[in-house]
C-alpha positions in Angstrom: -135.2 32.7 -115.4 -133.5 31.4 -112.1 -135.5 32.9 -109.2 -133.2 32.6 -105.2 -136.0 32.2 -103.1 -134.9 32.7 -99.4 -137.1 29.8 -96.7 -137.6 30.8 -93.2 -140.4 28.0 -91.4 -141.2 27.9 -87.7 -140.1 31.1 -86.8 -141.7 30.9 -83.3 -141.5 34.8 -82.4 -137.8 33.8 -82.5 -136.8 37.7 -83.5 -132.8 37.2 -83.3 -132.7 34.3 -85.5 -135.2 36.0 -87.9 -132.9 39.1 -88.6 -129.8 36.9 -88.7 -131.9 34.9 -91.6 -133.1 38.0 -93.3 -129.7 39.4 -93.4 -128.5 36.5 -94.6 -131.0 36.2 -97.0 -130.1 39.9 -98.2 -126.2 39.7 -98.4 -126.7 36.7 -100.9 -129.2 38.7 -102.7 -132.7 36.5 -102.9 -135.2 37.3 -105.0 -137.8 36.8 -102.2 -138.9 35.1 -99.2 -141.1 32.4 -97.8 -142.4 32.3 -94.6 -143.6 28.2 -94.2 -145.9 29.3 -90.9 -145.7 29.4 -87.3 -144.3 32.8 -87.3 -146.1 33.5 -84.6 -148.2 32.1 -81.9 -151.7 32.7 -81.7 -152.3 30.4 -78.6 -150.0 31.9 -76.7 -147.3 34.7 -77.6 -143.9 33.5 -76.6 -141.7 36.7 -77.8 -143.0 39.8 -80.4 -145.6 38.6 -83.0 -145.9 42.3 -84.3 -141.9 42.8 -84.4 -141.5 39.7 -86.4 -144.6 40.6 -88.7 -142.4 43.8 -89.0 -139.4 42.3 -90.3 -141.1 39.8 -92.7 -143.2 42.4 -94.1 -140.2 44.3 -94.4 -138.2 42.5 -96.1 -141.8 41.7 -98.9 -142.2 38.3 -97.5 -145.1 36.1 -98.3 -146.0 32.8 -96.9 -148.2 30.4 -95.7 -150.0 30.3 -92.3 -149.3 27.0 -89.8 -150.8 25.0 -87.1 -149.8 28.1 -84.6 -150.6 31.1 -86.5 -153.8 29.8 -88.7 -155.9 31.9 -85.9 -154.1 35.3 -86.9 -154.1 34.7 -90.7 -157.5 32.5 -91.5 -161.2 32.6 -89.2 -159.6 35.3 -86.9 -161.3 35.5 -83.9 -163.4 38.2 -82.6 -161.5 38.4 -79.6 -158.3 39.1 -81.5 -159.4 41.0 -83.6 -159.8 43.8 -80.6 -157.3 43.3 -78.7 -154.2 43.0 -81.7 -152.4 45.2 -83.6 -154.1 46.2 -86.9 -151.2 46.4 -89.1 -150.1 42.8 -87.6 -153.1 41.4 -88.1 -153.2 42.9 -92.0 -150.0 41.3 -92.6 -150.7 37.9 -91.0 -154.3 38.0 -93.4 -151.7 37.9 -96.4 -150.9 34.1 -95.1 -152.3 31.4 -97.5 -153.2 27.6 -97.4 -150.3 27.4 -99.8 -148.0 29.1 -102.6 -146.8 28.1 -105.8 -144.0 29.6 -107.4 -141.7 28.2 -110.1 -143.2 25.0 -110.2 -142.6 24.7 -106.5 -145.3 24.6 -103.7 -144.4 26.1 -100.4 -146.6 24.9 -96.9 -146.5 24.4 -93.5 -147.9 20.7 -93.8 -147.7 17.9 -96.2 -149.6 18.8 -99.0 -151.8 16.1 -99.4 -153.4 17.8 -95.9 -155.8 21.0 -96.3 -154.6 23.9 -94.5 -157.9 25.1 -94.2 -159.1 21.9 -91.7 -157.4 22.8 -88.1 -157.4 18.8 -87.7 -155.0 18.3 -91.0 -153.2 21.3 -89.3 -152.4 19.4 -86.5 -152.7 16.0 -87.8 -149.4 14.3 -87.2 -148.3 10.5 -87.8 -144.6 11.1 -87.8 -141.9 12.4 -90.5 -143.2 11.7 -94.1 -140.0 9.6 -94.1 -141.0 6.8 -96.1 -141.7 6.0 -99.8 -145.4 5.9 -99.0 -145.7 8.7 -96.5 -144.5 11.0 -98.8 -146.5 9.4 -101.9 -149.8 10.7 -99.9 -148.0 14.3 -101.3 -146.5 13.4 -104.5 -149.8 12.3 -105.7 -152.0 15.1 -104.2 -150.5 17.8 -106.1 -148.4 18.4 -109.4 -145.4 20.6 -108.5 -141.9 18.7 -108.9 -140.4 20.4 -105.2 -142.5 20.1 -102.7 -141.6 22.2 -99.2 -142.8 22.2 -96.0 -142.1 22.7 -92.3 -144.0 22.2 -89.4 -141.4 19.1 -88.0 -138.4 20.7 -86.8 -136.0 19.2 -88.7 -134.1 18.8 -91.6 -135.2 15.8 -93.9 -135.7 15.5 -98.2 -137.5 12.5 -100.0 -137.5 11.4 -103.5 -140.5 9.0 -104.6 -138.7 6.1 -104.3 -136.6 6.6 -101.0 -135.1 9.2 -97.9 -132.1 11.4 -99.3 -128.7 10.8 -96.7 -128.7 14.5 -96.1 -129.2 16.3 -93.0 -128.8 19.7 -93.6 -125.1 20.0 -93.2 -124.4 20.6 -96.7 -126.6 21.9 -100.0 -128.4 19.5 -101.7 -128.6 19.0 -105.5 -132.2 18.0 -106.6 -131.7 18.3 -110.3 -131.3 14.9 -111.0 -134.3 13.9 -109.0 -137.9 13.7 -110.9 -139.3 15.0 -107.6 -138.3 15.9 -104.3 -140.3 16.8 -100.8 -138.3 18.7 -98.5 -138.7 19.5 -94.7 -137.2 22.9 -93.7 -135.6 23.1 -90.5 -136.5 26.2 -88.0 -135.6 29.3 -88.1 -135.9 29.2 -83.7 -133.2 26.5 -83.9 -131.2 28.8 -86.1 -131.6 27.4 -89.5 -132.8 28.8 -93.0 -132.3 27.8 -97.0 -132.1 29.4 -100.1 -133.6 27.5 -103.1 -132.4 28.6 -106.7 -135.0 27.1 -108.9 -132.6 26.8 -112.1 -130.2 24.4 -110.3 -132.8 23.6 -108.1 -130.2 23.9 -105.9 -131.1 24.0 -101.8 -128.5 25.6 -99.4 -129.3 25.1 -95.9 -127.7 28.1 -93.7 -127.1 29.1 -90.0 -129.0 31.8 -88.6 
């Protein structure tokens, strides 16, 4: 059964672009979304946390939490826990390390990193752009499509080498045995749909 799974990542409190996405995601009819983290910011709040809590809960998203929200979704603060909204703070503890669905595996980070170590949250030693970068994933976990966000960007890699592709078009990953992909964010205006049949990706403008 083909499931059209709507991908929002690195939201940033970026509301506008969130309801363009979600609108998006709604007039091609996905069966549901996933939220790859950094929703919202629990460092410091740079538009409506609660407001976009309200739209992805909403619209019955799940996700994962990132390097900028794990304080509001895992080892929440005492502090935080007074002074935010309830019902944001209920929805943000839906967040998890990762999701599997359909043989694919949704995080913020590459999955050979544990979401649940705030130094592999932040770890960073540039794009997983390589053949051995992204092996450190391949090997870590079983899934064929791997998805993550967390960089900013657009990239997708086989296990043997970097895919030309860039975002401007959708990318066919049926042929490939696997695939990791990096989903661009939703604050610079950019979502995907995934059918998982086709395993077809469409990148979108939001």
């Amino acid at each position: 059964m083909t499931m059209r799974i709507g991908i929002v990542a690195d939201i940033h409190e970026a509301v506008a672009s969130l309801e363009r996405a979600l609108s998006l995601f709604r007039r091609e009819g996905v069966d549901t979304v996933v939220s790859l983290g950094d929703a919202c910011d629990s460092y410091q709040a740079s538009g409506n946390p609660s407001q976009v809590a309200a739209l992805l809960r909403e619209a019955g998203a799940i996700g994962v939490w990132g390097n900028h929200d794990v304080g509001l979704s895992y080892e929440v603060a005492d502090k935080i826990r007074r002074e935010a909204d309830p019902v944001f703070l209920e929805y943000m503890s839906r967040m998890l390390p990762h999701l599997t669905i359909e043989n694919c595996r949704f995080s913020h980070v590459e999955p050979w990193l544990d979401a649940r170590k705030i130094e592999d949250l932040w770890y960073f030693d540039g794009l997983p752009d390589t053949a051995e970068k992204a092996a450190r994933s391949f090997s870590a976990v079983p899934e064929r499509h791997l998805f993550v966000g967390h960089f900013h960007r657009w990239l997708a890699m086989t296990p043997t080498r970097q895919v030309e592709w860039s975002g401007e078009h959708p990318l066919n990953l049926a042929e490939e045995p696997r695939s990791l992909v990096v989903i661009a964010p939703v604050f610079r205006g950019c979502c995907a749909i995934f059918e998982t049949t086709t395993a077809l990706l469409t990148p979108l403008k939001c």
